[in-house]
TORNU-395421 format. One line per 4 residues: number of its first residue (from 1); their letters; for each residue x, y, z of C-alpha. Coordinates in steps of 0.05 Angstrom, whole numbers, always signed. Layout:
# TORNU-395421
NUM> A> X/Y/Z | ...
This chain:
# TORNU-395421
1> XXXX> -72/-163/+487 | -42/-223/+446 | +14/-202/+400 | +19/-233/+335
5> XXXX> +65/-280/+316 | +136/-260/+288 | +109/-297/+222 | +47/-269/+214
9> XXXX> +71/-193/+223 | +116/-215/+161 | +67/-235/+122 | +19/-172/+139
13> XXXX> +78/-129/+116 | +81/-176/+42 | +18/-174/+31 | -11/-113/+61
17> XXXX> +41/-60/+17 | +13/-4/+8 | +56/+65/+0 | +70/+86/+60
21> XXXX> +72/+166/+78 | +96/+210/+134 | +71/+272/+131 | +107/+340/+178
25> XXXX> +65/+396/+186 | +96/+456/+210 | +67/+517/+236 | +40/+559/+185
29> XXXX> -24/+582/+167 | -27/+538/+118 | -27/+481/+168 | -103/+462/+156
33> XXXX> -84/+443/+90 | -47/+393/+112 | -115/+353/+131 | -131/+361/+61
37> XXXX> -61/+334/+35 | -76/+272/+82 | -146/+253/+46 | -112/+264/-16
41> XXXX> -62/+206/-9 | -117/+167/+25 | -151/+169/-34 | -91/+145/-71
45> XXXX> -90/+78/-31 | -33/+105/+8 | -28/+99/+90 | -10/+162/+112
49> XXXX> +18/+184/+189 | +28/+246/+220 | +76/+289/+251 | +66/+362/+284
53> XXXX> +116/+426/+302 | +86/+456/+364 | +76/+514/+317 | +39/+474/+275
57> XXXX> -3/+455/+333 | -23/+523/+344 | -70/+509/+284 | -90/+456/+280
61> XXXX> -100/+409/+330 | -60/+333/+333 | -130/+309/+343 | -153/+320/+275
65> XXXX> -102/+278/+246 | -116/+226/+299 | -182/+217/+270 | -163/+222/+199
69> XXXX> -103/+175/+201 | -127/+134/+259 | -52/+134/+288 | -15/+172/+347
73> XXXX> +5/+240/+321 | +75/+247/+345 | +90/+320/+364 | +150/+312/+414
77> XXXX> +224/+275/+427 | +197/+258/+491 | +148/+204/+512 | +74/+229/+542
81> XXXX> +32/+188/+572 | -21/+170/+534 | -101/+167/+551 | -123/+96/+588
85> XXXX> -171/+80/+529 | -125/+100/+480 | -87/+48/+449 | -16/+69/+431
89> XXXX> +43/+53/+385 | +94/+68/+427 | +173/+61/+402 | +232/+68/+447
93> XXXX> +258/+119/+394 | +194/+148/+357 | +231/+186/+309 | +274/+131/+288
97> XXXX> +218/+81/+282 | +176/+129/+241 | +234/+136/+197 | +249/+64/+178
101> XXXX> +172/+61/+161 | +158/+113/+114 | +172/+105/+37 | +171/+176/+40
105> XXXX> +165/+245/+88 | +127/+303/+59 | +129/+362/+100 | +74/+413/+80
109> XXXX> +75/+461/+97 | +152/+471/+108 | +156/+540/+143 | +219/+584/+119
113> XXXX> +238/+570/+201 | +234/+483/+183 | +276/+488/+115 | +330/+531/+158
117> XXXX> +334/+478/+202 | +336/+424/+149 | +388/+463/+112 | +428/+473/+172
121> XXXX> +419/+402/+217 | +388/+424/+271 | +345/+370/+309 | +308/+407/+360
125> XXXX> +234/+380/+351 | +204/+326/+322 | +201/+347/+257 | +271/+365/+238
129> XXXX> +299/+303/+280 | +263/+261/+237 | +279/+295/+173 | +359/+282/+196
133> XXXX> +348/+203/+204 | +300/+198/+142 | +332/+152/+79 | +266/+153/+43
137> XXXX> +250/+203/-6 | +238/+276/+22 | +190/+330/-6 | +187/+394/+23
141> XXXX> +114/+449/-7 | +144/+514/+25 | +94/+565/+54 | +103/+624/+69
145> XXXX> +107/+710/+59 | +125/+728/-4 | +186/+765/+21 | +205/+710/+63
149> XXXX> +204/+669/+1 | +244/+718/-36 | +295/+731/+22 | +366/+706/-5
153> XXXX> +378/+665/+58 | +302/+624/+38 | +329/+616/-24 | +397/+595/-14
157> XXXX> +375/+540/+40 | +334/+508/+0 | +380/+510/-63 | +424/+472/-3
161> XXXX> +359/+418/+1 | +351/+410/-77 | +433/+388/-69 | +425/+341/-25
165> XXXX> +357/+306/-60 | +298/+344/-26 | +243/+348/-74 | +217/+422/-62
169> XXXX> +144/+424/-92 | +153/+499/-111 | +94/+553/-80 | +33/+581/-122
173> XXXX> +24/+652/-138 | -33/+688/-105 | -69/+727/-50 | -30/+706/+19
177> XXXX> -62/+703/+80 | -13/+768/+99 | -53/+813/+51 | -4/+809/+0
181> XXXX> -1/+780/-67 | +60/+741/-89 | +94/+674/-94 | +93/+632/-23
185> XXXX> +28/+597/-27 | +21/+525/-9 | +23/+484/-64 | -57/+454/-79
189> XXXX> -64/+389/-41 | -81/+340/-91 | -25/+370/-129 | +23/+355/-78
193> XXXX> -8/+280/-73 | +5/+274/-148 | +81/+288/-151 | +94/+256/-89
197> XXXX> +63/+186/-113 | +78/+192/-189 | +168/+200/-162 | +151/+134/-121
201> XXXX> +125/+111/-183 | +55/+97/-154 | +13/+76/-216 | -61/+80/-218
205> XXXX> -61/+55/-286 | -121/+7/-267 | -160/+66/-233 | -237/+45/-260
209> XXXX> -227/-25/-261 | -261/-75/-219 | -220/-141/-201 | -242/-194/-180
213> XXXX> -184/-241/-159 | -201/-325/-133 | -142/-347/-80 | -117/-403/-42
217> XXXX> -145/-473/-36 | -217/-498/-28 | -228/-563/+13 | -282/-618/+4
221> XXXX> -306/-657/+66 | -288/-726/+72 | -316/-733/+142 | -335/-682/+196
225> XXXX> -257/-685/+202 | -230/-692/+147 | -223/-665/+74 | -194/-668/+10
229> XXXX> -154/-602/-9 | -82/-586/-27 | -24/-539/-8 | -44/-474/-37
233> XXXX> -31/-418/+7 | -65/-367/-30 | +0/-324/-28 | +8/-306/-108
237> XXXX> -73/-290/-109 | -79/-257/-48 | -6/-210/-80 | -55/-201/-142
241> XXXX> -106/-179/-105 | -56/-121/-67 | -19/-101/-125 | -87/-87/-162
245> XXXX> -119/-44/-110 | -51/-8/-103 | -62/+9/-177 | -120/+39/-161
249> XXXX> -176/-18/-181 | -239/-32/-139 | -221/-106/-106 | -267/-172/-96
253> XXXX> -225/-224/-63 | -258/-286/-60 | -216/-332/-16 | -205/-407/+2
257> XXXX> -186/-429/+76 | -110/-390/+96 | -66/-349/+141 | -54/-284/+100
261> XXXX> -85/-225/+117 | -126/-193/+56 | -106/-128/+36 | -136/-67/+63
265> XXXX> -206/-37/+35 | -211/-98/-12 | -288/-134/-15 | -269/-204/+22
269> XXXX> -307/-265/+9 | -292/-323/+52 | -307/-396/+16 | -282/-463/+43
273> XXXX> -312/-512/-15 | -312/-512/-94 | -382/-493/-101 | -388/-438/-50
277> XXXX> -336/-416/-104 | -368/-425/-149 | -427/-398/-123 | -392/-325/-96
281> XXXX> -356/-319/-171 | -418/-322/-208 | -451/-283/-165 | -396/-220/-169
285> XXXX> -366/-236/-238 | -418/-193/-280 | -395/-136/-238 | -320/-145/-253
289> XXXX> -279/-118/-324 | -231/-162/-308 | -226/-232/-263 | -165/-270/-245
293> XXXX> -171/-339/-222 | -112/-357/-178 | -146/-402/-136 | -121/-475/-131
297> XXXX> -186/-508/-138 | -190/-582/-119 | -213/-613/-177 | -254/-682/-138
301> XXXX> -296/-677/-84 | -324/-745/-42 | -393/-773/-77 | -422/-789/-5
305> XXXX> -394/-745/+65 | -395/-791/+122 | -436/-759/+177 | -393/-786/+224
309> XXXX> -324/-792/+233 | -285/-853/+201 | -264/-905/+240 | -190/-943/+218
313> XXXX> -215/-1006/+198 | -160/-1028/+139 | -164/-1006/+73 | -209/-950/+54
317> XXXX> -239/-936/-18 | -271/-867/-30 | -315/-855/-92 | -299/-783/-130
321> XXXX> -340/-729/-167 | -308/-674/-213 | -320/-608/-180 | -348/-540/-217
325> XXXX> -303/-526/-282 | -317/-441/-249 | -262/-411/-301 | -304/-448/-362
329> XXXX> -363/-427/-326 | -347/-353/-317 | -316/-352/-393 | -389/-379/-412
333> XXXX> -415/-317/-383 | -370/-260/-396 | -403/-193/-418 | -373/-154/-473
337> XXXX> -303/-123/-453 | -287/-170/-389 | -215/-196/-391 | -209/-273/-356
341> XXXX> -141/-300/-342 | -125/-366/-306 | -75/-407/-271 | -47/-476/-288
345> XXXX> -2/-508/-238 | +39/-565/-277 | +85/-609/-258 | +106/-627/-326
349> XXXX> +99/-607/-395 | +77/-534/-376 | +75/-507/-436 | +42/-559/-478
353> XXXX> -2/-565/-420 | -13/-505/-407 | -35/-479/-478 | -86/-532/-481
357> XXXX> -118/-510/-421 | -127/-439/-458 | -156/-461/-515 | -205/-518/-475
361> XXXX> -214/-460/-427 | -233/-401/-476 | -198/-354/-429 | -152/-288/-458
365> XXXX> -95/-321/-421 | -66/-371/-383 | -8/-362/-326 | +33/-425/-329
369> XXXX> +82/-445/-269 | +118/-502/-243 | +86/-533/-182 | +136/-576/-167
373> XXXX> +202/-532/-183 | +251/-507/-124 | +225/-449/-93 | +167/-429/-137
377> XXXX> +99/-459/-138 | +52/-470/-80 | +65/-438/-9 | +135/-414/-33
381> XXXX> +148/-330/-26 | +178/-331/-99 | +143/-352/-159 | +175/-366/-239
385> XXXX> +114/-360/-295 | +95/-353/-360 | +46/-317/-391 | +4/-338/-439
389> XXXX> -43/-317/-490 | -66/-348/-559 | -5/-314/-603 | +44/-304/-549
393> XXXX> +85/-335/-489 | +120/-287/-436 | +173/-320/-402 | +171/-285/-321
397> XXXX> +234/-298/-284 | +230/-319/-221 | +218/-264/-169 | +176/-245/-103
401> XXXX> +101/-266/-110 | +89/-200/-99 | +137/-168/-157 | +106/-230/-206
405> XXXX> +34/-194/-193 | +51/-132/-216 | +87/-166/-284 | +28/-206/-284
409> XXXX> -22/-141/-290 | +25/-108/-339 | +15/-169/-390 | -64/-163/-369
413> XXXX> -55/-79/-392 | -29/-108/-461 | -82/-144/-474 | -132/-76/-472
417> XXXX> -77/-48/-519 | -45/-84/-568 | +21/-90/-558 | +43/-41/-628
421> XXXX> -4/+17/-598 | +25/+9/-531 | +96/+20/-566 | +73/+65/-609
425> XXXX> +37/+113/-548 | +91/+99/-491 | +152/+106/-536 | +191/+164/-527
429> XXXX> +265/+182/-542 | +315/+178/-505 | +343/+229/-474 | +405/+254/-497
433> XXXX> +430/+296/-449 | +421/+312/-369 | +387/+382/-394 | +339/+325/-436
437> XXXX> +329/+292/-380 | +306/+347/-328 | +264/+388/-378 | +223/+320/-400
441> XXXX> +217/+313/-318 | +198/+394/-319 | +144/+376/-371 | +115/+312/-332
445> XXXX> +108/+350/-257 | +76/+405/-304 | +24/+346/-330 | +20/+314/-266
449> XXXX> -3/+390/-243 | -50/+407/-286 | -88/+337/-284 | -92/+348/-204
453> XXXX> -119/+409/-216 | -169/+389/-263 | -190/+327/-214 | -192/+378/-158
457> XXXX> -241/+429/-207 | -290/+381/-226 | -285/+358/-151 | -311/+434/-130
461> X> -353/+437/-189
């Protein structure tokens, strides 16, 4: 099977980012939930793997996760052989490797026998190996008989955990599966899926929102050989395109010739000239609430393509046409509500340039950068811009393509509230003391909670 290159795997892991979750099951009977917690995260836009106790396994078999993840469940230190037809993703030290991957280990449910270990450092399985060479962020949604939750040596391990930074999502009061009724119920799923993403700081504040995002060049034949086009990579579009679906919006990425891989579960749309553009905008734009066009479109295209190829024969005169004007275009044709924001790529006089092109434009704002500056512009991993919009200019520092899309969407969230209300609803004041500080984080779990639950009633309603 051909591996890809060193270069490509890099770029898959810019432009792919999506939060990335290990969950540890462990053998309780709350185990099947753990299938639940999985979809939950899915839903989230998170990838999500999977790692088993053999008590856990007792449960629920590794093949369900299989199927819901679509990766090797890992349930042992050593290495089985795997299935013919199976493809694998074999490390030389799993546990390690898995480790180094996840943005963050959730282990639900974590039996009373798991959070000893945890407590104590004792690497006998998979699970509590892994939990020892974890640096991410570590959540732990005990499960388990009421006593055992109550027993002082439950309660003084995991007072041992919240120490040394475990997040314990704290057990529901109920019927248990023992008969009895107490505390020691698994945490709900969705609930657990909440706090874990909202302490990564995964925002879904564009949850409802279809994007559609234009990226990298577009090329106009010359010959059957040749073509006119430029050096867009499509880089800061196709990072636009990422960060918006990782913020929960519905993606359309319509994309010129490139290398990148587009992110995961996002509507693709291959192009290769201006008007097949042109053509695959229009045709999605009424669709969208908001569209972003990235894309370095070249702005002549040849009058007459030679059918054949062109022979060197001395000097060589080629007669141009203006391509599509799509951003005036789509601007012509917005529906009530739908937010348009363009690029402008300037090699001098950005500003002056670039608020000219808003106005001629008729667009709700304009990203202005340097195409010709020292590591920002075209095919470069960083990117310096500024933002702009008929009263104001937002100077963005230069940073990861990547990082500049998600300062990019935050401008775009300003312009749905005006920039008073969104002080005036988001400002809050300061804490003034560590107590401060936990109980307003007390009081936003407790929100985060009870919207889960409400998501996960009108779910089952």
């Amino acid at each position: 099977m051909r591996v890809p290159s060193l270069r490509l795997r890099n770029r898959r892991l810019l432009y792919n980012r999506i939060m990335r979750v290990l969950v540890g099951v462990s053998g309780g009977i709350a185990a099947y939930k753990a299938a639940e917690l999985v979809r939950a995260l899915q839903r989230q836009s998170a990838e999500v793997r999977v790692t088993m106790t053999a008590g856990a396994q007792r449960f629920v078999q590794p093949l369900t996760f299989a199927a819901l993840t679509g990766h090797r469940v890992l349930t042992s230190l050593w290495d089985e052989p795997a299935p013919q037809d199976c493809a694998t993703e074999q490390s030389g030290i799993d546990h390690i490797a898995e480790a180094q991957w996840a943005d963050a280990l959730v282990v639900a449910p974590a039996t009373a026998n798991i959070l000893a270990k945890f407590a104590h450092g004792i690497a006998d399985d998979f699970v509590s190996t892994l939990y020892l060479a974890a640096t991410s962020p570590v959540f732990v949604a005990p499960a388990m008989n009421v006593n055992m939750w109550n027993h002082p040596a439950t309660q003084a391990n995991l007072e041992i955990l919240r120490q040394r930074g475990v997040r314990v999502i704290e057990p529901g009061t109920g019927d248990l599966a023992c008969g009895m009724v107490g505390a020691g119920r698994m945490a709900e799923p969705e609930s657990i899926a909440a706090l874990v993403l909202a302490a990564l700081h995964h925002r879904r504040d564009f949850a409802g929102e279809t994007v559609l995002v234009t990226a990298g060049g577009t090329r106009e034949a010359i010959d059957p050989v040749r073509f006119l086009g430029n050096g867009s990579s499509g880089k800061m579009g196709y990072a636009l395109a990422d960060a918006a679906q990782s913020r929960g919006a519905r993606v359309i990425l319509v994309s010129g010739p490139t290398a990148l891989y587009a992110p995961a579960r996002c509507e693709l749309v291959r192009v290769t000239t201006a008007e097949e553009m042109r053509s695959a905008v229009l045709e999605r734009a009424a669709g969208a609430t908001l569209v972003i066009k990235a894309a370095a479109v070249t702005d002549y295209r040849p009058t007459v393509v030679s059918g054949q190829k062109l022979k060197r024969s001395g000097p060589l005169t080629l007669e141009l046409t203006p391509t599509e004007d799509i951003l005036a275009e789509v601007v012509r044709h917005r529906r009530p509500g739908q937010l348009i924001v363009g690029f402008a790529a300037e090699t001098e006089n950005q500003m002056e340039n670039g608020r000219a092109k808003l106005l001629r434009k008729g667009a709700d704002a304009i990203v202005v950068n340097d195409a010709a500056g020292e590591n920002v512009g075209i095919d470069s991993d960083t990117n310096a811009a500024t933002f702009l919009t008929p009263t104001t200019a937002i100077e963005l520092p230069l940073m990861p393509k990547r990082q500049l899309a998600d300062r990019i969407l935050d401008e775009i969230l300003t312009l749905r509230r005006p920039r008073p209300v969104v002080l005036e609803l988001d400002g809050r004041e300061v804490p003034q003391s560590r107590a401060d500080a936990d109980e307003r984080e007390r009081v936003q779990e407790e929100e985060i909670v009870a919207a889960a639950r409400t998501r996960r009633q009108l779910t089952v309603e």
